[in-house]
mmJSON file of the N, C-alpha and C atoms, coordinates in Angstrom:
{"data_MODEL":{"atom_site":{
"group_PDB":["ATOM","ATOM","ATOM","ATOM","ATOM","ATOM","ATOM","ATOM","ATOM","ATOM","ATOM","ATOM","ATOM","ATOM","ATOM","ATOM","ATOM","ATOM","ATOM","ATOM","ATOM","ATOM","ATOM","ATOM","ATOM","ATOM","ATOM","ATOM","ATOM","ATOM","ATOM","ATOM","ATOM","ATOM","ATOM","ATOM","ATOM","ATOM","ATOM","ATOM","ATOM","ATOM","ATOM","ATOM","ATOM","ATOM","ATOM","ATOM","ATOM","ATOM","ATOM","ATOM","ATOM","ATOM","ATOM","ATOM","ATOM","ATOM","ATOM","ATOM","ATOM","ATOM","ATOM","ATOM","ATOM","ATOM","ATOM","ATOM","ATOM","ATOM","ATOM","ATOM","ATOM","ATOM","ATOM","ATOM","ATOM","ATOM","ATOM","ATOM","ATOM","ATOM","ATOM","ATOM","ATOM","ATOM","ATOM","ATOM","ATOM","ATOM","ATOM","ATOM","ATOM","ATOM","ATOM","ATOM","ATOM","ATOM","ATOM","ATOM","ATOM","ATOM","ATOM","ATOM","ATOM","ATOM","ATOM","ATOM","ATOM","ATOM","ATOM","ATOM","ATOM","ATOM","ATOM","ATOM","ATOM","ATOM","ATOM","ATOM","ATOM","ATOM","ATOM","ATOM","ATOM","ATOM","ATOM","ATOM","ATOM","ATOM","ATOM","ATOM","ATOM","ATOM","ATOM","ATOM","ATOM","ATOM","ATOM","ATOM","ATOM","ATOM","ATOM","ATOM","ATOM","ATOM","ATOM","ATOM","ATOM","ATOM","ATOM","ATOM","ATOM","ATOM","ATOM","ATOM","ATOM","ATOM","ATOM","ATOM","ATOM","ATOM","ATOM","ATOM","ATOM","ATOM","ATOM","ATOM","ATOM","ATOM","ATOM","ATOM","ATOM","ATOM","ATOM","ATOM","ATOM","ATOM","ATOM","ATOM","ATOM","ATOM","ATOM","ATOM","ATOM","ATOM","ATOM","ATOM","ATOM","ATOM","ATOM","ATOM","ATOM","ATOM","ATOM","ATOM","ATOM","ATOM","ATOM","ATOM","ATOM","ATOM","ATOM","ATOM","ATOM","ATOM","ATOM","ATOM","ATOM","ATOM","ATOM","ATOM","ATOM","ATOM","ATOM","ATOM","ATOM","ATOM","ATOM","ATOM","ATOM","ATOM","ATOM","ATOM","ATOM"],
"id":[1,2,3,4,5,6,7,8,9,10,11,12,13,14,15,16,17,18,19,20,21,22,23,24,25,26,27,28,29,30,31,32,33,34,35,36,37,38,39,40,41,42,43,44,45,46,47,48,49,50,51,52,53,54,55,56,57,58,59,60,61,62,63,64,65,66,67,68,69,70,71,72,73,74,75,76,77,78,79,80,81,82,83,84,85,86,87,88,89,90,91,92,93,94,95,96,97,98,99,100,101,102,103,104,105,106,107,108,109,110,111,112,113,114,115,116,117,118,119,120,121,122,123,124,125,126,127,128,129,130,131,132,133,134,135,136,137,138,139,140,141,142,143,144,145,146,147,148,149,150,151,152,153,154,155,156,157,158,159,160,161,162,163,164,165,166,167,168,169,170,171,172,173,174,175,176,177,178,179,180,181,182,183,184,185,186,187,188,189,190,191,192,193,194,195,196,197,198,199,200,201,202,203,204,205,206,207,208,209,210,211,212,213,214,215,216,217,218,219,220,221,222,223,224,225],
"type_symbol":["N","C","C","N","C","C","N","C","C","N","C","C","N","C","C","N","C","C","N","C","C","N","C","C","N","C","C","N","C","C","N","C","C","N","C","C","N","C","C","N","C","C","N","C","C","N","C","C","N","C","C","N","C","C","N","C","C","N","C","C","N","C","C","N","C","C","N","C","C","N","C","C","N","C","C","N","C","C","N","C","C","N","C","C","N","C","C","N","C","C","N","C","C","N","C","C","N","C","C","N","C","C","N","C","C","N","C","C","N","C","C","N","C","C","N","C","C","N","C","C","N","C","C","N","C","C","N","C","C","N","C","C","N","C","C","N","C","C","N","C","C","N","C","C","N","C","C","N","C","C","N","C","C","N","C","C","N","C","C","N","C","C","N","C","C","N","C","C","N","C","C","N","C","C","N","C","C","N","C","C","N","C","C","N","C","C","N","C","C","N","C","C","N","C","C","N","C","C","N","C","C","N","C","C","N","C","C","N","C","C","N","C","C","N","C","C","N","C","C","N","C","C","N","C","C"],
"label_atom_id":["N","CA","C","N","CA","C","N","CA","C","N","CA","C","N","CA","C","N","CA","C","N","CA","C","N","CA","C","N","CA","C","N","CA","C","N","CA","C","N","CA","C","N","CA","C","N","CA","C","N","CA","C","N","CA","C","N","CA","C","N","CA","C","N","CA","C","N","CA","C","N","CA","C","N","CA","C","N","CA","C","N","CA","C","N","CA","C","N","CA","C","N","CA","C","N","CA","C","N","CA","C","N","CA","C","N","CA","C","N","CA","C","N","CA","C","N","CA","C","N","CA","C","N","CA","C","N","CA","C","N","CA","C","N","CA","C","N","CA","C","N","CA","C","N","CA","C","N","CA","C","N","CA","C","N","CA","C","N","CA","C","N","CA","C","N","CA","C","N","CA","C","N","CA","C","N","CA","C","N","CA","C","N","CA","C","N","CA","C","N","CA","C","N","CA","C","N","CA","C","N","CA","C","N","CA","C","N","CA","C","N","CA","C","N","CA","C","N","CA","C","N","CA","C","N","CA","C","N","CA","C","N","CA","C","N","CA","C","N","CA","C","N","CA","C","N","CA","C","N","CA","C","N","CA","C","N","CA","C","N","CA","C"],
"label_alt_id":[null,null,null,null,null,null,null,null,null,null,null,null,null,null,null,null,null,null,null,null,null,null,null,null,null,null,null,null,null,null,null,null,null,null,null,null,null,null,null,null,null,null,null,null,null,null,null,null,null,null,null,null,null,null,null,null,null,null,null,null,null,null,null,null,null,null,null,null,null,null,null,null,null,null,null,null,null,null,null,null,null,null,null,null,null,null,null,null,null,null,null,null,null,null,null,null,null,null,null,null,null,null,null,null,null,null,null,null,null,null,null,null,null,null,null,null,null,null,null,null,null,null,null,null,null,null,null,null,null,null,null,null,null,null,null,null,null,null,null,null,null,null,null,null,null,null,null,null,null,null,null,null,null,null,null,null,null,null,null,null,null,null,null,null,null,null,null,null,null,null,null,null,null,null,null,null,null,null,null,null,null,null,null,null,null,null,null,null,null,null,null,null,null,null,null,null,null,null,null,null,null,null,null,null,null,null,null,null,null,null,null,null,null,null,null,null,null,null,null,null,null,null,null,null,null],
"label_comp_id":["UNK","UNK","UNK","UNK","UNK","UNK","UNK","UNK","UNK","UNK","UNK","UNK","UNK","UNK","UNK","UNK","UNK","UNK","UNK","UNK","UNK","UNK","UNK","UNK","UNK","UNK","UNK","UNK","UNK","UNK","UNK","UNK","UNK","UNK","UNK","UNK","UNK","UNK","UNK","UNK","UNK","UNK","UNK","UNK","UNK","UNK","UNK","UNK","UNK","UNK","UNK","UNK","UNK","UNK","UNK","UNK","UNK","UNK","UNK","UNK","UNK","UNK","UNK","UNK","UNK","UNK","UNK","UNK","UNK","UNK","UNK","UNK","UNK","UNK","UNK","UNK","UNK","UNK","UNK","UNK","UNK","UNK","UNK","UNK","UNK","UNK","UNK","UNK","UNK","UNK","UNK","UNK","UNK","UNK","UNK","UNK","UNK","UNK","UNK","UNK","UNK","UNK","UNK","UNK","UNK","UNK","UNK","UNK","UNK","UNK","UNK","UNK","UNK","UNK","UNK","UNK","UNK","UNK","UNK","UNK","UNK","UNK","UNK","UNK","UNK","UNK","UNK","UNK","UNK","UNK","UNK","UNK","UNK","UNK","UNK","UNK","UNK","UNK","UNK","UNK","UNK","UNK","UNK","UNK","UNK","UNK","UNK","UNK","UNK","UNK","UNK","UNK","UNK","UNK","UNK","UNK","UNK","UNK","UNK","UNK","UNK","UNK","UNK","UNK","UNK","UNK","UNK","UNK","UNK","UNK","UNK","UNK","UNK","UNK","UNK","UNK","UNK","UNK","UNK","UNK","UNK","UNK","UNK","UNK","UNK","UNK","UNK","UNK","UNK","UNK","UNK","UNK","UNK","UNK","UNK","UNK","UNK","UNK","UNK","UNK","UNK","UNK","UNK","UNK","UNK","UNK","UNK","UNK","UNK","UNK","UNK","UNK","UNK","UNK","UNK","UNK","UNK","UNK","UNK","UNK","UNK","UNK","UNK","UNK","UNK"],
"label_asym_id":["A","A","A","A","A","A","A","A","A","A","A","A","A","A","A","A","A","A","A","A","A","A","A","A","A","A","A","A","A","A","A","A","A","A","A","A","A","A","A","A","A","A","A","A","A","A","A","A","A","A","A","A","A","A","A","A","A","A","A","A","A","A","A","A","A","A","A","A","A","A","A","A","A","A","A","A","A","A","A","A","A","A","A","A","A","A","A","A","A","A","A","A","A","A","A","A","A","A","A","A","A","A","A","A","A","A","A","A","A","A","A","A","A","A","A","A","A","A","A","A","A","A","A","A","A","A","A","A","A","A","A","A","A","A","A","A","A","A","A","A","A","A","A","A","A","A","A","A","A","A","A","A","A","A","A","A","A","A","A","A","A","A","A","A","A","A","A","A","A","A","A","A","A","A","A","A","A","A","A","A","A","A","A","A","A","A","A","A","A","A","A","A","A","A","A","A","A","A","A","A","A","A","A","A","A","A","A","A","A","A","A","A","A","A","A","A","A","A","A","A","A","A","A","A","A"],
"label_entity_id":["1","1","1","1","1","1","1","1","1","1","1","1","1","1","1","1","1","1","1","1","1","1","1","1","1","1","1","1","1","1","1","1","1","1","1","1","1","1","1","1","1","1","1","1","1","1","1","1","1","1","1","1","1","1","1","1","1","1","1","1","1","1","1","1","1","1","1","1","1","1","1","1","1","1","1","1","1","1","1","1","1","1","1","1","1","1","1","1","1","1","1","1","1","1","1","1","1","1","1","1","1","1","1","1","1","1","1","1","1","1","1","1","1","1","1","1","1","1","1","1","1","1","1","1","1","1","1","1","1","1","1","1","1","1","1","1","1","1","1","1","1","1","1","1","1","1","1","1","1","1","1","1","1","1","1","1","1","1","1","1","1","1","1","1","1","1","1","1","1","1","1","1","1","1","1","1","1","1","1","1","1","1","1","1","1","1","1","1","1","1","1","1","1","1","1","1","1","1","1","1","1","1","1","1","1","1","1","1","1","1","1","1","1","1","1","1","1","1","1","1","1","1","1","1","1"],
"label_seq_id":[1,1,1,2,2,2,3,3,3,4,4,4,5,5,5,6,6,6,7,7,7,8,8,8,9,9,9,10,10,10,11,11,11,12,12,12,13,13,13,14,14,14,15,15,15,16,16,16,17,17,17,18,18,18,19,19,19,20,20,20,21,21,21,22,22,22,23,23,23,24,24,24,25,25,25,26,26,26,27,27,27,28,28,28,29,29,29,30,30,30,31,31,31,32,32,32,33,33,33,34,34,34,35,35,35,36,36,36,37,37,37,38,38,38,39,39,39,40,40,40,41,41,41,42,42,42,43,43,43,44,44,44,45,45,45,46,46,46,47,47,47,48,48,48,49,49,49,50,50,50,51,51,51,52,52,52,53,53,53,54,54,54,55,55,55,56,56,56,57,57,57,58,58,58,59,59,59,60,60,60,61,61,61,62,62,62,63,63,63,64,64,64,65,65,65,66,66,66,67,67,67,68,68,68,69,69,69,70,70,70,71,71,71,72,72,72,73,73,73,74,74,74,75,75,75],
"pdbx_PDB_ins_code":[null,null,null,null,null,null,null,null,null,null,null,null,null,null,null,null,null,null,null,null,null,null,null,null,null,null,null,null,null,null,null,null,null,null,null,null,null,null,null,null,null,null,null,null,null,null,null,null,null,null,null,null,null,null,null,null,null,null,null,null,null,null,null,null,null,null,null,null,null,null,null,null,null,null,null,null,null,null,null,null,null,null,null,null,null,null,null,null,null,null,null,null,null,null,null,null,null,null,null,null,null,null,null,null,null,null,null,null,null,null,null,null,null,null,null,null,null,null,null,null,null,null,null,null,null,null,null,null,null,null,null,null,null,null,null,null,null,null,null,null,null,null,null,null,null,null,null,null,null,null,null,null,null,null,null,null,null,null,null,null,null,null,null,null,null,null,null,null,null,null,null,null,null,null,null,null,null,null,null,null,null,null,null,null,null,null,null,null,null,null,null,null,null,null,null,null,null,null,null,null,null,null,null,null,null,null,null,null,null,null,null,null,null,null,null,null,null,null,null,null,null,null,null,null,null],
"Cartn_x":[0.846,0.0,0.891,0.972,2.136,1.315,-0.151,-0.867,-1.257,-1.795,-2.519,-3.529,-4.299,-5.343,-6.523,-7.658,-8.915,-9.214,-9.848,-10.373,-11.245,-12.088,-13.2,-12.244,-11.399,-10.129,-9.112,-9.1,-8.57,-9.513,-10.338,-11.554,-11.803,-12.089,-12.391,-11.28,-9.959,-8.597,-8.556,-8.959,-8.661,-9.628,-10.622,-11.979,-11.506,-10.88,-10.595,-9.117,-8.195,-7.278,-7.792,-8.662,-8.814,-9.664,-10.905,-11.647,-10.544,-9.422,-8.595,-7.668,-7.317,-6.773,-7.39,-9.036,-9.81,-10.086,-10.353,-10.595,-9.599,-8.041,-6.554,-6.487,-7.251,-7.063,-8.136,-9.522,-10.356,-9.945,-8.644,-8.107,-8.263,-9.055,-9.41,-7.897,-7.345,-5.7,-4.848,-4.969,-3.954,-3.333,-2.303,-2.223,-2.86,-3.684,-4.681,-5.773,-6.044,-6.475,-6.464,-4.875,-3.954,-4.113,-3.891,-3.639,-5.238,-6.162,-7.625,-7.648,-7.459,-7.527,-6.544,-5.382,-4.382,-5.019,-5.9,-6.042,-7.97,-8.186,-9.565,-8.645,-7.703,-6.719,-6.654,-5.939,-5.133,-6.565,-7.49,-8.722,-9.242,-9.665,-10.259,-8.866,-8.3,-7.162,-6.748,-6.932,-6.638,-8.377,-9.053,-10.398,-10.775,-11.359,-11.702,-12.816,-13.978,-15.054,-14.785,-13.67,-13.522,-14.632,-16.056,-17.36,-18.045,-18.087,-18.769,-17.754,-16.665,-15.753,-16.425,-16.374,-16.59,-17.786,-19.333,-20.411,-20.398,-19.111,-19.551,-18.433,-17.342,-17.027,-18.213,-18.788,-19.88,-20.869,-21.445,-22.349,-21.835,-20.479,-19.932,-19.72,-19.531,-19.495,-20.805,-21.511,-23.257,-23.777,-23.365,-23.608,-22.738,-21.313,-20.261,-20.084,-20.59,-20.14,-21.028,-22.435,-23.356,-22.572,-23.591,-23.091,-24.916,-24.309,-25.233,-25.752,-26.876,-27.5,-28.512,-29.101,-30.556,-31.349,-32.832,-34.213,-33.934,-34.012,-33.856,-32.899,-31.921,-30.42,-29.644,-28.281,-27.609,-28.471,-27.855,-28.902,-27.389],
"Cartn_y":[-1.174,0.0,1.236,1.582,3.088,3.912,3.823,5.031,5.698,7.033,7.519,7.239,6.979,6.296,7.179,7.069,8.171,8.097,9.079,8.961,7.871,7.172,6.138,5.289,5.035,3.974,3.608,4.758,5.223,4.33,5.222,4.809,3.189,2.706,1.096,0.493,0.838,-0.173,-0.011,1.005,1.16,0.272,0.123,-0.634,-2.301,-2.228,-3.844,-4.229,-3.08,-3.723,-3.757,-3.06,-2.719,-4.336,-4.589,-5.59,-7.228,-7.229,-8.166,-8.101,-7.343,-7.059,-7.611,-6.783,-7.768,-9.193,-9.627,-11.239,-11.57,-11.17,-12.141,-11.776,-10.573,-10.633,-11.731,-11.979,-12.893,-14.523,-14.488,-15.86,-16.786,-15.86,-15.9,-16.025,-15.286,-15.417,-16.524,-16.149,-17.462,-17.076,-17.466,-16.961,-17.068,-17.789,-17.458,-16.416,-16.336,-14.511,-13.803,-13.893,-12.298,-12.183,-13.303,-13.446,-13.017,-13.304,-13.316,-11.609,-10.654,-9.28,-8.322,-9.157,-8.441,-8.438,-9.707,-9.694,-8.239,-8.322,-6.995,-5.898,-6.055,-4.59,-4.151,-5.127,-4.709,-4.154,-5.34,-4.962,-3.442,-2.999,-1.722,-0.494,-0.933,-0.126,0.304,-0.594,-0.428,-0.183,-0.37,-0.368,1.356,1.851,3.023,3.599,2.761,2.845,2.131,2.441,1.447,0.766,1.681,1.072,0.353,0.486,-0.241,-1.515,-1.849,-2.8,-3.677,-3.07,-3.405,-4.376,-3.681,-4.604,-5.692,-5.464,-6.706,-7.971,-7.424,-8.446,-9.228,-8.073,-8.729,-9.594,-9.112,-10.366,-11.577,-11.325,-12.679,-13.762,-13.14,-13.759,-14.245,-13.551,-14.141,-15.346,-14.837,-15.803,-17.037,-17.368,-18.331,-19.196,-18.131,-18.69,-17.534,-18.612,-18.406,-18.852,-17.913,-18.09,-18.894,-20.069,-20.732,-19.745,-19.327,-18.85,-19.15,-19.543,-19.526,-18.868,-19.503,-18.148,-17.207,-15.854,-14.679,-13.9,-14.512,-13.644,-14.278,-13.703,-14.149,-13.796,-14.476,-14.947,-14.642],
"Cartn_z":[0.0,0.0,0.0,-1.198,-0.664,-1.549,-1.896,-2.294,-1.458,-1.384,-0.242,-0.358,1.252,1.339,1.225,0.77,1.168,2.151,3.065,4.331,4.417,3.938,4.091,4.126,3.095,3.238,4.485,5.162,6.175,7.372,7.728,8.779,8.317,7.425,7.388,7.529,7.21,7.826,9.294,9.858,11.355,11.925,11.879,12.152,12.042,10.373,10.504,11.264,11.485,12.569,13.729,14.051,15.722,15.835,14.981,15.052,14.927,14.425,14.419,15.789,16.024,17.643,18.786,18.614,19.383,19.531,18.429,18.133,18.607,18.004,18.914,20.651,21.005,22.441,22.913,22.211,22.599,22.628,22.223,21.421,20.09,19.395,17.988,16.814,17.539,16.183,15.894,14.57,14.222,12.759,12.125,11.177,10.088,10.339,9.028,9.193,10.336,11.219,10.715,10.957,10.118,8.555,8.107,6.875,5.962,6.357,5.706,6.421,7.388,7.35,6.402,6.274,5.638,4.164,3.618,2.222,2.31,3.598,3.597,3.457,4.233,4.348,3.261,2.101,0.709,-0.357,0.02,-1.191,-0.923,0.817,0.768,0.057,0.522,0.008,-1.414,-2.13,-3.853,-4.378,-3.597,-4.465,-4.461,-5.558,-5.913,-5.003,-4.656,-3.957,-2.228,-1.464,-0.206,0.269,0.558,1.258,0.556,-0.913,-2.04,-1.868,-2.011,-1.803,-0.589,0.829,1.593,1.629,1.237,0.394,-0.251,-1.192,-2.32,-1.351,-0.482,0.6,0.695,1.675,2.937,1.894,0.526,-0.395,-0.791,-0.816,-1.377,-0.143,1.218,2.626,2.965,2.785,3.054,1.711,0.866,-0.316,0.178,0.131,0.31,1.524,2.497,4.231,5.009,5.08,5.64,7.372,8.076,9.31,10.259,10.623,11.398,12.739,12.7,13.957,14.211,15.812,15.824,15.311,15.085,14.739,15.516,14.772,15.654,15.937,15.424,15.719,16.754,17.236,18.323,19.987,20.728,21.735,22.78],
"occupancy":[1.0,1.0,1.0,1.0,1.0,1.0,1.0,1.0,1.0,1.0,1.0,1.0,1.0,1.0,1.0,1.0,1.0,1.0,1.0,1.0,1.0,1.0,1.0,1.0,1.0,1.0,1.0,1.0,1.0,1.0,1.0,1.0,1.0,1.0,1.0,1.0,1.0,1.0,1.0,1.0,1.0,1.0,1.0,1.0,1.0,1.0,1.0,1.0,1.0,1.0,1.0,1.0,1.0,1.0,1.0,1.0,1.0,1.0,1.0,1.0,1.0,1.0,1.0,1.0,1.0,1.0,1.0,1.0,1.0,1.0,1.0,1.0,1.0,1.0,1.0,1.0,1.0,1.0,1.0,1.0,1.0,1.0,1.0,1.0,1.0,1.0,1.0,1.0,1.0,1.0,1.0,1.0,1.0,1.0,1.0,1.0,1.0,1.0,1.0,1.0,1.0,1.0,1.0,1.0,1.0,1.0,1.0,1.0,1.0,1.0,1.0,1.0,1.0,1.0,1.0,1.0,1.0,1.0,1.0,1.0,1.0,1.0,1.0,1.0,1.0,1.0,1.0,1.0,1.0,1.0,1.0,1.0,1.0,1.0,1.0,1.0,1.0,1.0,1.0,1.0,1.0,1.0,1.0,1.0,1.0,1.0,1.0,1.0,1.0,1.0,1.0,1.0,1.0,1.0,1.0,1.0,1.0,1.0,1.0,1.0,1.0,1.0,1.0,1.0,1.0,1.0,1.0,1.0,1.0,1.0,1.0,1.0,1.0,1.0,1.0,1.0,1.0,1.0,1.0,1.0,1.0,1.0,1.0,1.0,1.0,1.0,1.0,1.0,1.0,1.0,1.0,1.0,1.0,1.0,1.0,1.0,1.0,1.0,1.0,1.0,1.0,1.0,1.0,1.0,1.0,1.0,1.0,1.0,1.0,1.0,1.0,1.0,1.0,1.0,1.0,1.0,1.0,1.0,1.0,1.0,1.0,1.0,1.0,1.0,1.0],
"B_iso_or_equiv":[0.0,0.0,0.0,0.0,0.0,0.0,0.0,0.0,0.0,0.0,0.0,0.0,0.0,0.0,0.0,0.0,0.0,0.0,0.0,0.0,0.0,0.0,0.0,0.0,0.0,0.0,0.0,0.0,0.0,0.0,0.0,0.0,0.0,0.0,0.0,0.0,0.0,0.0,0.0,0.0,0.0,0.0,0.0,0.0,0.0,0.0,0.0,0.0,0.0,0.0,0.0,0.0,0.0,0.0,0.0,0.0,0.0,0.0,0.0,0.0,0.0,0.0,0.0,0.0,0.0,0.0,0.0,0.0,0.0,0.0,0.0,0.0,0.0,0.0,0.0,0.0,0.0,0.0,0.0,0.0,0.0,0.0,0.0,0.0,0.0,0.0,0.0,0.0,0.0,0.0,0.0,0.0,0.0,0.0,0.0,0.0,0.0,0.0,0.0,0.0,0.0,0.0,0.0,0.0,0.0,0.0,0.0,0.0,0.0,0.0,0.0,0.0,0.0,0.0,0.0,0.0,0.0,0.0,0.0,0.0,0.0,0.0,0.0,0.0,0.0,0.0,0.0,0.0,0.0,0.0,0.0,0.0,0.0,0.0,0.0,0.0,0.0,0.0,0.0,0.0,0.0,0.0,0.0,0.0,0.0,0.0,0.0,0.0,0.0,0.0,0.0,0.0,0.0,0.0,0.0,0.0,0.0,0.0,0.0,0.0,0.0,0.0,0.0,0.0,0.0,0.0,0.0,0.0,0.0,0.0,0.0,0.0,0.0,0.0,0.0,0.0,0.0,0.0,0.0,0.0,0.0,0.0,0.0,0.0,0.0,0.0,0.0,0.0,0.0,0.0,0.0,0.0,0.0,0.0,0.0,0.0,0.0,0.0,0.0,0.0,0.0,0.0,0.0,0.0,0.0,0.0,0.0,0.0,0.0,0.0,0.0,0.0,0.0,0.0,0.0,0.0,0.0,0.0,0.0,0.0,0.0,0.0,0.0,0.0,0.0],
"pdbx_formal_charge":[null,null,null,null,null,null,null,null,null,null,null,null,null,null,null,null,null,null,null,null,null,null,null,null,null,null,null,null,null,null,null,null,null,null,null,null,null,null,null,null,null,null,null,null,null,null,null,null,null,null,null,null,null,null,null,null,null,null,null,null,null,null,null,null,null,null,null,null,null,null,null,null,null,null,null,null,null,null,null,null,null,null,null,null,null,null,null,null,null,null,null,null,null,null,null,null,null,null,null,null,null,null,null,null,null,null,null,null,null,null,null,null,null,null,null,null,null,null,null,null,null,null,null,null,null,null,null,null,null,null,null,null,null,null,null,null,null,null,null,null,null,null,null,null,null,null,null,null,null,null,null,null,null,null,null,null,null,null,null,null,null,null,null,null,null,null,null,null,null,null,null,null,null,null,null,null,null,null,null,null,null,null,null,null,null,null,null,null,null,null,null,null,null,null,null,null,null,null,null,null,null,null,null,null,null,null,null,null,null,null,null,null,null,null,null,null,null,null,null,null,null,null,null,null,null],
"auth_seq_id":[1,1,1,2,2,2,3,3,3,4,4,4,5,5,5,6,6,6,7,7,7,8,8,8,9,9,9,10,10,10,11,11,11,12,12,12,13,13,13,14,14,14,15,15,15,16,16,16,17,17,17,18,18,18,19,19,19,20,20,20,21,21,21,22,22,22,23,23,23,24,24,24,25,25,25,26,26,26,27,27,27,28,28,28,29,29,29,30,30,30,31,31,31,32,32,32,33,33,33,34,34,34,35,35,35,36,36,36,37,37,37,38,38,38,39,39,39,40,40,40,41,41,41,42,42,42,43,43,43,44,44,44,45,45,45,46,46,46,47,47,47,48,48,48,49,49,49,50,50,50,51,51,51,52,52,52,53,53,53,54,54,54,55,55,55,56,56,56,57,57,57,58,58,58,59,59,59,60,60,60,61,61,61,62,62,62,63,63,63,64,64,64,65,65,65,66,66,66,67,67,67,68,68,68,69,69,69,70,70,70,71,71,71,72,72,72,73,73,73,74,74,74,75,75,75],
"auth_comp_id":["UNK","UNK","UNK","UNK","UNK","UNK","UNK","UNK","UNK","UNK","UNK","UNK","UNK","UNK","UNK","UNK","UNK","UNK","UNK","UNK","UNK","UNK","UNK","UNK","UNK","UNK","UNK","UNK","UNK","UNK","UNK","UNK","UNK","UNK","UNK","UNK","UNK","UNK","UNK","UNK","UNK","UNK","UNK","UNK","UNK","UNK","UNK","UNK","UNK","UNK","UNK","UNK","UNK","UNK","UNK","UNK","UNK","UNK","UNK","UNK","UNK","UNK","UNK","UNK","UNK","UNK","UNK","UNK","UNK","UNK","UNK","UNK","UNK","UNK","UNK","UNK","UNK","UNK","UNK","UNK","UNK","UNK","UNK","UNK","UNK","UNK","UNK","UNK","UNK","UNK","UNK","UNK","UNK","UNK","UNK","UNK","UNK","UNK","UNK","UNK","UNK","UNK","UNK","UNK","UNK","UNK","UNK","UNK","UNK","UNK","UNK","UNK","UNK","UNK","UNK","UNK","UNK","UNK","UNK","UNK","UNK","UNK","UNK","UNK","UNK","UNK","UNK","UNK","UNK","UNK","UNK","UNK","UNK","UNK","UNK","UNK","UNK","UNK","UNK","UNK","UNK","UNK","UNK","UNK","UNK","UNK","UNK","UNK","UNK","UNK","UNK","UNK","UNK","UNK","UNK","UNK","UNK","UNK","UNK","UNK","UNK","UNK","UNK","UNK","UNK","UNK","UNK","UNK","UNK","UNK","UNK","UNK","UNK","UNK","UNK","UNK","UNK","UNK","UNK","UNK","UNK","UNK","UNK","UNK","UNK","UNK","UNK","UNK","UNK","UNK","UNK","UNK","UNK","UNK","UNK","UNK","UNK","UNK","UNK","UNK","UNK","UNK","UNK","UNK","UNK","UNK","UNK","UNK","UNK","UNK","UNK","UNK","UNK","UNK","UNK","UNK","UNK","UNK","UNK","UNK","UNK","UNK","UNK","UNK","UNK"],
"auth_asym_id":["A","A","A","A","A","A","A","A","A","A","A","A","A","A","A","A","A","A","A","A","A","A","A","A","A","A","A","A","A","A","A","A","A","A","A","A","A","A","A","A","A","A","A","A","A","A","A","A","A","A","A","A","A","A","A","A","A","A","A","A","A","A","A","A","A","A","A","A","A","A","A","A","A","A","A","A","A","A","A","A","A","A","A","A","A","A","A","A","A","A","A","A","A","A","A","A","A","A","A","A","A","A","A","A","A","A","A","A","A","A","A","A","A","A","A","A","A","A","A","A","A","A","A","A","A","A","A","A","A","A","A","A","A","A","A","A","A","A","A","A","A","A","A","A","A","A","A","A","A","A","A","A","A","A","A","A","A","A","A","A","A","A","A","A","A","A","A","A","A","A","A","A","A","A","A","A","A","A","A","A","A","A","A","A","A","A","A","A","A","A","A","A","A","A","A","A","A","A","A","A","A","A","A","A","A","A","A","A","A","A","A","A","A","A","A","A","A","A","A","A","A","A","A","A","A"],
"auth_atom_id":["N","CA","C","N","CA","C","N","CA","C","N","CA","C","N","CA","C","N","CA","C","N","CA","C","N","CA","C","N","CA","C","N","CA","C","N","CA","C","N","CA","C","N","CA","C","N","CA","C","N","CA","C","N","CA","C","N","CA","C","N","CA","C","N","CA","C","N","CA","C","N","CA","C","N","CA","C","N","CA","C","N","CA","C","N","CA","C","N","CA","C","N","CA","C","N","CA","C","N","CA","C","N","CA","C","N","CA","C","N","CA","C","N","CA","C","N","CA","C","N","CA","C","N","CA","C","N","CA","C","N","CA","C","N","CA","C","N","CA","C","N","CA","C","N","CA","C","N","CA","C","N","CA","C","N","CA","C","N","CA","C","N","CA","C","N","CA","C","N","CA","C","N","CA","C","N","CA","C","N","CA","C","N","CA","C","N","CA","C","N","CA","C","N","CA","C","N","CA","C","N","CA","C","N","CA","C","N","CA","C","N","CA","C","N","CA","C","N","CA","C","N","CA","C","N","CA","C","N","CA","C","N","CA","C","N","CA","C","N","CA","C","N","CA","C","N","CA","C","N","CA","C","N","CA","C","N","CA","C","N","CA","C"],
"pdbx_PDB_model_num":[1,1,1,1,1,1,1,1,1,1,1,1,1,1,1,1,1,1,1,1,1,1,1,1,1,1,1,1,1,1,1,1,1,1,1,1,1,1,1,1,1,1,1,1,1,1,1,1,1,1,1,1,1,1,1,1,1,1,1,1,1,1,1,1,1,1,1,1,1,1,1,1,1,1,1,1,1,1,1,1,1,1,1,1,1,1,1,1,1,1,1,1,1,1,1,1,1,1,1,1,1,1,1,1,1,1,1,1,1,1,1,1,1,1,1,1,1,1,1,1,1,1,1,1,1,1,1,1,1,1,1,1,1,1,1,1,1,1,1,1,1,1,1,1,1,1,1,1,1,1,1,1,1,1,1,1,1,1,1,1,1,1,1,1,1,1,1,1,1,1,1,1,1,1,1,1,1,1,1,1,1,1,1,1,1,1,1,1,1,1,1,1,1,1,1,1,1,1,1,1,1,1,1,1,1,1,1,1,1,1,1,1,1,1,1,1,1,1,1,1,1,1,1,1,1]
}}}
C-alpha cells in the first residue's frame, strides 16, 4: 500500500485492525487470522469505492459462508 489512502479507506482499515486485535485478544488469532484481514486490508485499500468494496465483501461472505445462527439472531 504506498498510495494515499482516502479517508473512508482510512476509517475502514482502522476498524478492521482494531476488530482483528480484538478477536486475537479474545483468542481468535492465528495466522490465518492475520492473513484473511491483511487480504480486507489490501482490497479496501486499492479499491476506488472502499465502502462499495466493503459490500460486495460482505455479499460474497453471506452468499459463500453463511453463518449458522438460531431463529432470531444471536442470543
Amino acid at each position: 500500500m504506498t498510495a494515499t489512502l482516502t479517508p473512508d479507506a482510512t476509517h475502514i482499515i482502522r476498524q478492521l485492525r482494531a476488530d482483528q486485535a480484538a478477536g486475537t485478544t479474545a483468542g481468535l488469532g492465528s495466522p490465518g487470522w492475520d492473513a484473511f484481514h491483511d487480504l480486507l486490508v489490501e482490497l479496501v485499500a486499492e479499491a476506488p469505492d472502499p465502502a462499495a468494496r466493503v459490500g460486495e465483501i460482505t455479499d460474497l461472505l453471506a452468499k459463500y459462508a453463511p453463518v449458522s445462527r438460531p431463529s432470531g439472531g444471536v442470543r
